[in-house]
N, C-alpha and C positions, 0 to 999 in steps of 0.2 A: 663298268657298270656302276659303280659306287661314285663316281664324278658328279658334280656338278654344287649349283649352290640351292641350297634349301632344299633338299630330296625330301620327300615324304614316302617311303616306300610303303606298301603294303607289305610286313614283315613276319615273320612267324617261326624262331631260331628251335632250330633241333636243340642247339651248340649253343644256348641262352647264354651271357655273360653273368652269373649271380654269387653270391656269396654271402654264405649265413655261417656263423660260430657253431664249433661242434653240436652234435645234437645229444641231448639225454635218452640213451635205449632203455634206460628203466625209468620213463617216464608211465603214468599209469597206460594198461591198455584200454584200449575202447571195448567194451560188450556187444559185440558182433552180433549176437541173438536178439538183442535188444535193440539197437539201431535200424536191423533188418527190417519190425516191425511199423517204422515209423517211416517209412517208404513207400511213397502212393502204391495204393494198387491199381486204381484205373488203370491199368493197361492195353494198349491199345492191340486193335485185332490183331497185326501184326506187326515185326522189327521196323520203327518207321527206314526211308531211306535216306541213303548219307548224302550230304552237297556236298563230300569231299568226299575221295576215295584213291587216293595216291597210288601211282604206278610207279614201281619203285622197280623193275623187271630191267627196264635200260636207263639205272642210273647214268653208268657211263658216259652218255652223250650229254650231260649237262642240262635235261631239263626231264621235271617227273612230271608225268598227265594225270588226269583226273578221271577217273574211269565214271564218274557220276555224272559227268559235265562235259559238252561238247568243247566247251573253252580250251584253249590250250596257249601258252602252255600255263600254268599250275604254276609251278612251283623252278626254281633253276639251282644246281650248283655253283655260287657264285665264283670258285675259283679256277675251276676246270674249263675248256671248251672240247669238243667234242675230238679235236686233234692234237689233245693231251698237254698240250699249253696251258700255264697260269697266268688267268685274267687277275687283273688289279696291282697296285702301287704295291700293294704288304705282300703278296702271295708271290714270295721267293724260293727257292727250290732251296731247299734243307735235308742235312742229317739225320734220318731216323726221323722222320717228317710224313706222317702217312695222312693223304687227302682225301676229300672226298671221293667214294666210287661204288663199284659192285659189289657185294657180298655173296655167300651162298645164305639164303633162307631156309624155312622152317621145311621144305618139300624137296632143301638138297640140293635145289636150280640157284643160278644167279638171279634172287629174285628178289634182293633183299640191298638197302643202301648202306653203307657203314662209312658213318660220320668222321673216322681217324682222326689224328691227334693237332693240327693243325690249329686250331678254332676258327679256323674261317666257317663264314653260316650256309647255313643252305636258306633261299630267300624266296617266299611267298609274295606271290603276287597278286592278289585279291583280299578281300575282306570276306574270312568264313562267319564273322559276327556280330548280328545288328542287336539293337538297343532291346532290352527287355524280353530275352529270348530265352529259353531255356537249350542249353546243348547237351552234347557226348561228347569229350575226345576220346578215341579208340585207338590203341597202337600196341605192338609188339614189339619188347627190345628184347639187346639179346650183350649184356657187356663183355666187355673181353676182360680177363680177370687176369691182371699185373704182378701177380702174388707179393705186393708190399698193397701200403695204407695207398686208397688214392678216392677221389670224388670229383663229381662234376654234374654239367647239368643233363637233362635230356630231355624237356620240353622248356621253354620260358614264352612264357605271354606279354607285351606291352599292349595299357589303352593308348589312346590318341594324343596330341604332343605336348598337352601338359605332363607324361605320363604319371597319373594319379595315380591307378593303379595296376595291377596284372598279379599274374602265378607265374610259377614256375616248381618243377621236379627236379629232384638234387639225389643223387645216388653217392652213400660215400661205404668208406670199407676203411677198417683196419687190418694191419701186415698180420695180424694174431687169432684175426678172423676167419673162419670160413665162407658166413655169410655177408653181406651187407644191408642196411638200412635205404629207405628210403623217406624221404622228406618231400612234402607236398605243403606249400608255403602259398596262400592267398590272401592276400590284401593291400593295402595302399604303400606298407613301408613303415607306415605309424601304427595303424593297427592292423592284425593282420591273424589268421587260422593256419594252423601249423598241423598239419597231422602227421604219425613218424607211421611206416613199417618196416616191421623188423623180417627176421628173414629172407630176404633178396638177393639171392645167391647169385653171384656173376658166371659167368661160360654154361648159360643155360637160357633157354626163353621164355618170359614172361609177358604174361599178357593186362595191358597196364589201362583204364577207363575209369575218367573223372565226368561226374554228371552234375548240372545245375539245374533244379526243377523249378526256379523261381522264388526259392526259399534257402534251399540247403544245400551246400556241394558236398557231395561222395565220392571216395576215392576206393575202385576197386582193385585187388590186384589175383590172379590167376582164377577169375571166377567169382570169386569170396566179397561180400564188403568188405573192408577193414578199417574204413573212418565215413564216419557224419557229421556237419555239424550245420547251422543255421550259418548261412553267410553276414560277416559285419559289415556289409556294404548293400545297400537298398538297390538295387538293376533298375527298379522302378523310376529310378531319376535318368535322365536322358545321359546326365556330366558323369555317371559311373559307364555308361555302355561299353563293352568290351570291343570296341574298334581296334582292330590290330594293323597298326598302319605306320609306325616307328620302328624305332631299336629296343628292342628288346632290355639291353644291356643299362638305359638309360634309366631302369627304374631302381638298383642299386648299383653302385660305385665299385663294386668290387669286382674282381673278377678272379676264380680258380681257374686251374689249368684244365683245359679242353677234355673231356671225358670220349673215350673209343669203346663207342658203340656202333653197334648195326638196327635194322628196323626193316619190313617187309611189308610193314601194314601205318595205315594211320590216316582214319575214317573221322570224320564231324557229322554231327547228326545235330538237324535243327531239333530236337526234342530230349526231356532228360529219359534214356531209354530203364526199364526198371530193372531189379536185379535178378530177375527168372530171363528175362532178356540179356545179361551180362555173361549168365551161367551159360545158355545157350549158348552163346558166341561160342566162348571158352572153350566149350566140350564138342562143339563140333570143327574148332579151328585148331585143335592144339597138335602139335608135333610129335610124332611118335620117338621116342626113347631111340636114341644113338649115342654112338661112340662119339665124345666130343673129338676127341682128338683126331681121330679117322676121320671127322667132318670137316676139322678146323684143317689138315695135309688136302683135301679135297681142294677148299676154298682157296688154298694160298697154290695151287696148281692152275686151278681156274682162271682166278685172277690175272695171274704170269702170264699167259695166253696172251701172244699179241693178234691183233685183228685188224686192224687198220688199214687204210690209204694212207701215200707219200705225205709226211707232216709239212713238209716244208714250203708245199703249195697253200695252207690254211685253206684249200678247200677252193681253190680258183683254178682252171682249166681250159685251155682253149677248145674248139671243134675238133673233134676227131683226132685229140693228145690221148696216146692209150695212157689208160692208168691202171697200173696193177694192184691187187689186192693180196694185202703180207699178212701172214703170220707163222707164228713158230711151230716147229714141230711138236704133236704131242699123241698121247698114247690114247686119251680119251675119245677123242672124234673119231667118225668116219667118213663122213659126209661133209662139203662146204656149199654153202648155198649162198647166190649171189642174186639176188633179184628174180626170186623162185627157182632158178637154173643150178640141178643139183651138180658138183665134181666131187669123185671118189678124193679122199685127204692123201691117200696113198701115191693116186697117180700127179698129184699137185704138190707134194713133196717132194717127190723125184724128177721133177722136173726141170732140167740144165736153167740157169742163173738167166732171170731176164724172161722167161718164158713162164712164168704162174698167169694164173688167170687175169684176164685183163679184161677193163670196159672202156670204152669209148662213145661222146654223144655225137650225133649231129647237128641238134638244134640246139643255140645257144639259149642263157636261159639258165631258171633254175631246178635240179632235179634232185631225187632221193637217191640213195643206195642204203640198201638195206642186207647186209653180211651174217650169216647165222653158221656157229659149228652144230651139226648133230650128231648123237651118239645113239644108234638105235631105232633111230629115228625123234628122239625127244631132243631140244633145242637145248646146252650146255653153254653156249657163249651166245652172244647177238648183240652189232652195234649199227646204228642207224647212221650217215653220210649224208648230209643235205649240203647240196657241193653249189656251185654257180660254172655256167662255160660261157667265155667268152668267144665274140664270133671270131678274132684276129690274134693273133703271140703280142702280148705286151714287155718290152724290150728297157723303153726308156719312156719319158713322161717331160713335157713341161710342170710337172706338178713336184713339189717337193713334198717333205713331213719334218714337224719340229721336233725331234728325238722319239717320235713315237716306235723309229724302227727298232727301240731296244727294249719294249714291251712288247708291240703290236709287229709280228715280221708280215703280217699280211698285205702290208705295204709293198713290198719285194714285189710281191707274187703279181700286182696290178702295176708295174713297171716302174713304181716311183725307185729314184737312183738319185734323189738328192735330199740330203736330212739337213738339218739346222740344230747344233750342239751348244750348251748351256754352258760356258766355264767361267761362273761365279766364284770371285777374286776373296771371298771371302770361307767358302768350301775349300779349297785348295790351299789357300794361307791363313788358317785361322790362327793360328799366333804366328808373329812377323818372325820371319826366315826358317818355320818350321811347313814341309809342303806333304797334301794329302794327294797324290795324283791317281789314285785308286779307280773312284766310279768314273772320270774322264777317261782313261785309259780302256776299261772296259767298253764304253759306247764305242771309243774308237776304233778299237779292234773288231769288234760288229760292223761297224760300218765298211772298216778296209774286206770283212771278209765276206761282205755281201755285194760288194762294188759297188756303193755310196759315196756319194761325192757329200764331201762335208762342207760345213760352212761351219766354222768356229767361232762362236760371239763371247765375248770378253767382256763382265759386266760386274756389277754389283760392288760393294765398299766393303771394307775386312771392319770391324769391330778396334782396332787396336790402330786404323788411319785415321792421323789427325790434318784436316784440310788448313787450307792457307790464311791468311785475313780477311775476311770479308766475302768467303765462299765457305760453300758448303759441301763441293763437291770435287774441287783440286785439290788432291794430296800436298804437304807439305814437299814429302819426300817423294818426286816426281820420277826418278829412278829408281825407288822401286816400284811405281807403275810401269817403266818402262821394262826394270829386269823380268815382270810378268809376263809381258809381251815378247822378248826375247826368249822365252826359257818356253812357251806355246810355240812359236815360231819354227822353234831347234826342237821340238819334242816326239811332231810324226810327220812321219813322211808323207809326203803326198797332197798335203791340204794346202791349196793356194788360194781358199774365202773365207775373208775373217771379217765379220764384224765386229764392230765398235759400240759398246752397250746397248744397252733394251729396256723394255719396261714391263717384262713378263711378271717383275715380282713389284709391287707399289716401292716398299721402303728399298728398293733398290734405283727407284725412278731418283735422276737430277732433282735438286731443290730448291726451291726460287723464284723469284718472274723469271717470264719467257726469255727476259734479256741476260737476267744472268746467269739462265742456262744455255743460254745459245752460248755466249761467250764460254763457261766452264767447259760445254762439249767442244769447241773448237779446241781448247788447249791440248785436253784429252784425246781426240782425235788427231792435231798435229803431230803429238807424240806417238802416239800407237801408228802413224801411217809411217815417221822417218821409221821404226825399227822394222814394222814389217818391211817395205820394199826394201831397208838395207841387208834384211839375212834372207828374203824370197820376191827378186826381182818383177817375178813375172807373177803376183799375187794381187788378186781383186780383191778390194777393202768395199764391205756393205758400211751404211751411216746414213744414220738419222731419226731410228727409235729411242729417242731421250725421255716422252714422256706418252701417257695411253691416247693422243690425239692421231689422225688416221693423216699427218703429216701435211696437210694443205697449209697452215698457216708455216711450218719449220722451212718446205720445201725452199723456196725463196729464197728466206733468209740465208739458210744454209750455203744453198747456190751461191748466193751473195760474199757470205766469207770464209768458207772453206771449201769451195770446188775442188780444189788443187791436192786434197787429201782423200780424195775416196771416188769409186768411179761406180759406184750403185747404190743409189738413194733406196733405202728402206723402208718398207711403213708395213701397219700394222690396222688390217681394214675387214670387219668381218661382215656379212649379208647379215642386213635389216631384213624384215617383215614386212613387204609390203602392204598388207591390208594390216598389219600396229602402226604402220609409221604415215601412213595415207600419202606416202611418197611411189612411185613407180618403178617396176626393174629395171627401169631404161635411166632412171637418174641415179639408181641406187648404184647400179655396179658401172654404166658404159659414162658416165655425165662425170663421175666420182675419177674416175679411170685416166681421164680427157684431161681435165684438172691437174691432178697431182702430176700426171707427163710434163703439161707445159711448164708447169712451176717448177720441178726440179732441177729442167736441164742436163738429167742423165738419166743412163736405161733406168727401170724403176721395179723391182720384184715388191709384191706382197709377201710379207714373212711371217704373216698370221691372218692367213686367209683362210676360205670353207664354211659351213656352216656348221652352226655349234648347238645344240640341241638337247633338251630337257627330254628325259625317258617320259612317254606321253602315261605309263601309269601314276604320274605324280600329280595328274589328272585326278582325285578325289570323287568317287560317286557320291550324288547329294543325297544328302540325310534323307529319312521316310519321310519329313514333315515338309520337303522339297526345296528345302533352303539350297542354293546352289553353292557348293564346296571346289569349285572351279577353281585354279589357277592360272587366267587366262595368258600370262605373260611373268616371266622372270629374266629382268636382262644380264647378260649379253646373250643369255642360251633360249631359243625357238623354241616353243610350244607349239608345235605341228607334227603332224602324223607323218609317218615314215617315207610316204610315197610323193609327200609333198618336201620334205626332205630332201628326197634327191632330185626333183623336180630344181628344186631351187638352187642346188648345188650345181650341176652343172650347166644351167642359165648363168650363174653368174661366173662361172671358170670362163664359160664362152664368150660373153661380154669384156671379163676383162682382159682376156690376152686380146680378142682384136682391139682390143679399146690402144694395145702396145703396151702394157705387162709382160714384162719378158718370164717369169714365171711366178707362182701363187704357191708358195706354202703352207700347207695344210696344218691347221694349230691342233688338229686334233683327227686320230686313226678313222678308216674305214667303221669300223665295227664301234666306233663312240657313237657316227653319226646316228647309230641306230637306235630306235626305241629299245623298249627292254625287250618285246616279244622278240624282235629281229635278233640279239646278242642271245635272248636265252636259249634259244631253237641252234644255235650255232655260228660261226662262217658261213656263209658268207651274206652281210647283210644289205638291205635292197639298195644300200650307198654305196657299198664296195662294190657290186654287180654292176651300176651306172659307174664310177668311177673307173672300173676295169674297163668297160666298153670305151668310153671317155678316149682312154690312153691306149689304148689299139689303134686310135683310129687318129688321134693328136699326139705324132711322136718330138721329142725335141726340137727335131730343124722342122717342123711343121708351122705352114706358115698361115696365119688364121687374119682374114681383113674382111669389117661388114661389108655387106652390098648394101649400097644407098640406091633409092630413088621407090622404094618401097612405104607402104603406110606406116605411118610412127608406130605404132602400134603391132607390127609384127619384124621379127629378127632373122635376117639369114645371112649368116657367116660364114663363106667360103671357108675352106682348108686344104693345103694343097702342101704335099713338100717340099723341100727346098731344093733338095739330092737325088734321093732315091727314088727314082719311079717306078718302082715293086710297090713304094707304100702307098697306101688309099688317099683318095680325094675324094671332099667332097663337100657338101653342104649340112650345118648346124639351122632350124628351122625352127622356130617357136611363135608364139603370144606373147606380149609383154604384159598384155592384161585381156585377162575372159577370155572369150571366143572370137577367131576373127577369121574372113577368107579374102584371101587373095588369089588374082585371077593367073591360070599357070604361065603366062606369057611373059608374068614378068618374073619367073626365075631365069635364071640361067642358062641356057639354051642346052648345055651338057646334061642339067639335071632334071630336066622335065618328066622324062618317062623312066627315070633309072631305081635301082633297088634303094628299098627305105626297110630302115631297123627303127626300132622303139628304142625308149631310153635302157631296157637290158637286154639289148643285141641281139631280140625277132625279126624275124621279116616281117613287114603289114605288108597286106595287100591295099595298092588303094582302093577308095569306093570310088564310081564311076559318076564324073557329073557333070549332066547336061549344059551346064551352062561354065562349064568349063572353069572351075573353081575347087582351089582345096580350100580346107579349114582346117585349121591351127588350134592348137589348146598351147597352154604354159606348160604343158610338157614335152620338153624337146625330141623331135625325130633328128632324125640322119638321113641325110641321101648322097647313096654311092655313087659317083661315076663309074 
């Protein structure tokens, strides 16, 4: 979810990154009797309503709703997915490492989020604030108190991406204190309103609300004013508006260490609400007086609770796969509820191994499971399942992944069994004859333990090789590129596909004219083919991504003077946009396809194939004065909605394996292709649900060839297996553009009357028409024989 280039997210950090120089507690205090008075009193009939109102009840599943707003979702935890996996490049499973998740709140329940010590953010997905507005923010925290010195943030604000300016809240404590301070910090950076309070005690809950009336911000805490002051920044100028749509972190350089707190509440309100309004809140929301530590033995029992479905699916399932529903034994529950269907915890305990409760769907498709412990009947645990089933067991794929299976395992789950592994010559040997075989080893070991078939590519230049005369890219010392390749070769068992460099990273691309990189990669590749086939006879060598061109001009050439080294031409070919590029899906993938086959003269894989796609909230809503804030296009990644997404994905899988692509490597996991709604709601996203159906139904020896004699303008692609006939046939059926019908006589004669699924594995009925004509859209069907 953090990928791509130029992201503009809509941002809003619990876990702000900020940092300011101690603070002075005896600085003078504010006269609280006297700022009170300077406090509009208009006040309005009643508490206006909030446009934010955070459901913080099922942290756990990684995203929080808005109880004000139909929208959803709100808000996500960006590190978490609902099946306990950490999403993202940084989000590594650590030590005494505690992540975003559930808390117990202020009424006792899991109702509350608590941010742990990790600093990954929790990331807002909308704009709660437009230009010249007066707000509220409302929240309740609640710190965990570390008994030494410690601070951190718990709200931070960025404006827009010059970030001019924002706020942020900084909680700090000393080891000699009981209480702590708080710091509430507004302005640009240069100039800025600092208000401090003192007494802030940690392992206790306070109720925290900062107001802008259009003039002054107020910072209240447990009811109380306890700062005013006239804002230095005019709101009246449009370049101040508090647009929150960046990183947070980018409006100071520094960063403290992540602050662990929790929070249950945290409301915005378009109006500054006034302070008999704040009181109110306070005294009718506040917490009644417990035992902390009774609370805090509660909470760390709760949590432990496991609840879940099998992780290792990410949430993909075929027809009528039982899935069982785990968790641990505990003394709290009595009741488990599974999609309103109550079971005693007692008799589902005892229950012999393999036999707890179980569900099963029959229609494929995407559905909820919603799991709840009760004790008493009141709700103690609850985690929400929004799963995807597939209509057929996905086993194997022509589809590969470029290392995404040691992030992303959701790949597994939708049959992909072939990865493509990075081993850059200069990670491995950064100083000459000293070797790091660390993260290599790890990918490999996932891959052997998932039954992946690897492709091993060999790329990149070490910092300390010096090339030959008149190159930029032949080593001096040619032996030890070669002991590179022997020592990959002898390292794991089992891998018989290696490629020969790439262009995944620029300064790793050949340098030069075309000519004298065609020449440096042949040297390169002569060598690295004598050692493979002399230490693994029976090893297929990929080549020919030397530079970021999609291989039509290399192919030829290559053919030309190194056939005799490698026996699978590589390229690197991603889907355009048809309505950006005013070219057609029929020249984009099937024309493109035709091409690089005849040019090569060998089988031909795509090794960064799929569609690549911009999270469509980077989409900008346009200003009030209607100026359009669109980004209609950022290359190489698609600006399109989700369902056009996988629309487009697998037209172009389909086009290019009958085009004779013997397989497409996916440069990027199921759950990337997804917008951010689809990733923050969970597994499985509406790309992996078409992509699982995909590969149920196109397995390995599946043999895929178009049918000609049809209108240029619409695609139907046989598929039939090679071997096995248990597995399905049948026909791939689209639009290549708009709307189009063709008359049923000229399918197939097998496929005329037989079953059709949609692109995520329904039945359609068809509609019935007289003149004896289907109609097509750019969204692919299926028809079964």
């Amino acid at each position: 979810m953090r990928r791509g280039i130029g992201m503009l997210y809509a941002v809003f950090y619990f876990a702000a990154i900020v940092r300011f120089a101690s603070v002075d507690v005896s600085a003078e205090e504010t006269t609280v009797a006297q700022e009170e008075k300077t406090i509009a009193t208009d006040r309005p009939a009643q508490i206006a309503k909030p446009v934010w109102d955070l459901d913080f009840s099922r942290s756990s599943v990684g995203v929080l709703s808005n109880h004000a707003s139909q929208q959803t979702p709100t808000a996500l935890i960006a590190t978490h997915t609902i099946y306990g996996r950490l999403r993202g490049d940084s989000a590594i499973e650590q030590r005494n490492i505690r992540y975003a998740g559930e808390a117990v709140g202020r009424d006792g329940t899991l109702s509350a989020l608590r941010t742990g010590n990790s600093g990954e953010e929790i990331r807002y997905l909308n704009h709660p604030f437009r230009v010249n507005k007066a707000f509220t923010i409302e929240t309740w925290v609640f710190i965990y108190d570390t008994a030494q010195y410690f601070h951190g943030p718990l709200m931070g604000i960025a404006n827009g991406p010059a970030y001019g300016h924002g706020m942020s809240v900084i909680f700090q404590k000393a080891k000699w204190s009981t209480n702590g301070w708080l710091e509430l910090r507004w302005g640009t950076g240069i100039k800025s309103d600092v208000f401090w309070h003192k007494g802030f005690a940690p392992a206790m809950w306070h109720h925290v609300a900062i107001t802008y009336d259009g003039s002054a911000v107020s910072l209240f805490i447990d009811g109380k004013l306890s700062s005013r002051n006239e804002s230095v920044i005019s709101f009246s100028d449009e370049a101040n508006a508090l647009e929150v749509n960046c990183n947070a972190h980018r409006l100071f350089p520094n960063s403290p260490p992540p602050l662990d707190f929790k929070t249950d509440k945290l409301c915005i309100y378009p109006a500054a609400l006034s302070a008999s309004d704040i009181t109110s809140i306070y005294a009718n929301e506040k917490p009644e007086e417990k035992d902390v530590q009774n609370a805090q033995q509660v909470e760390d029992q709760l949590t432990a609770m496991r609840l879940t479905l099998p992780t290792q699916t990410s949430g993909y399932f075929r027809v009528g796969q039982p899935i069982p529903v785990l968790f641990d034994q505990t003394p709290l529950a009595d009741e488990l509820v599974i999609n309103d269907h109550t079971y005693p915890v007692q008799m589902t305990l005892q229950a012999p191994a393999g036999t707890q409760p179980t569900l099963q769907f029959s229609e494929p498709g995407f559905h909820a499971i919603h799991l709840a412990l009760h004790k008493d009947g009141s709700v103690i645990k609850q985690a929400d399942f929004p799963i995807a089933i597939v209509p057929f067991e996905t086993t194997d794929s022509k589809i590969g992944a470029n290392e995404i299976c040691e992030t992303q395992p959701e790949v597994v789950s939708l049959g992909v069994r072939l990865g493509r592994v990075i081993a850059d010559w200069n990670r491995i040997e950064n100083r000459k004859g000293e070797y790091d075989w660390g993260r290599l080893d790890g990918i490999i070991k996932r891959n052997q333990t998932l039954h992946i078939e690897t492709i091993l590519c060999f790329t990149g230049r070490p910092r300390w090789m010096k090339c030959t005369n008149g190159s930029a890219n032949v080593p001096q010392d040619m032996n030890a590129y070669r002991k590179l390749w022997r020592m990959l070769t002898n390292r794991y068992d089992g891998i018989t596909l290696f490629e020969v460099w790439n262009a995944d990273v620029p300064p790793h691309c050949l340098q030069g004219s075309f000519e004298q990189k065609l020449n440096d990669y042949t040297i390169l590749l002569q060598a690295a083919s004598e050692v493979i086939r002399e230490e693994i006879p029976n090893a297929k060598i990929l080549a020919g991504r030397i530079d970021l061109s999609d291989g039509l001009q290399l192919a030829p050439a290559l053919n030309q003077s190194a056939a005799a080294y490698y026996d699978i031409f590589s390229v690197r070919k991603f889907s355009d946009v048809p309505f950006a590029t005013g070219t057609s899906q029929r020249d984009i993938a099937n024309d493109w396809a035709s091409s690089i086959l005849s040019a090569a003269g060998n089988p031909v894989w795509n090794t960064a194939g799929g569609v690549r796609q911009m999270p469509h909230q980077t989409l900008l809503p346009a200003p009030e004065d209607g100026r359009s804030a669109m980004i209609q296009k950022s290359w190489p990644m698609l600006m399109v909605d989700e369902h056009t997404a996988a629309d487009f994905l697998i037209r172009d899988l389909a086009l290019q394996l009958s085009a004779g692509i013997e397989h497409v490597i996916l440069q990027e996991g199921p759950s990337l292709y997804g917008n951010t709604d689809s990733v923050a709601t969970g597994l499985p996203s509406l790309q992996g649900q078409a992509l699982a159906v995909f590969n149920s139904l196109i397995r390995n020896d599946t043999i895929l060839t178009r049918v000609q004699g049809v209108e240029n303008n619409v695609a139907i692609i046989r598929f039939t297996p090679q071997n096995d006939t248990h597995e399905k046939k049948g026909a791939i059926l689209f639009s290549l553009s708009g709307v189009q019908q063709i008359q049923l006589d000229q399918l197939p004669a097998t496929l005329a009357n037989n079953k059709r699924l949609d692109l995520y594995g329904k039945t359609i009925t068809p509609a019935s028409t007289a003149d004896n004509k289907i109609t097509l859209t750019e969204t692919p069907v299926y028809f079964i024989e």
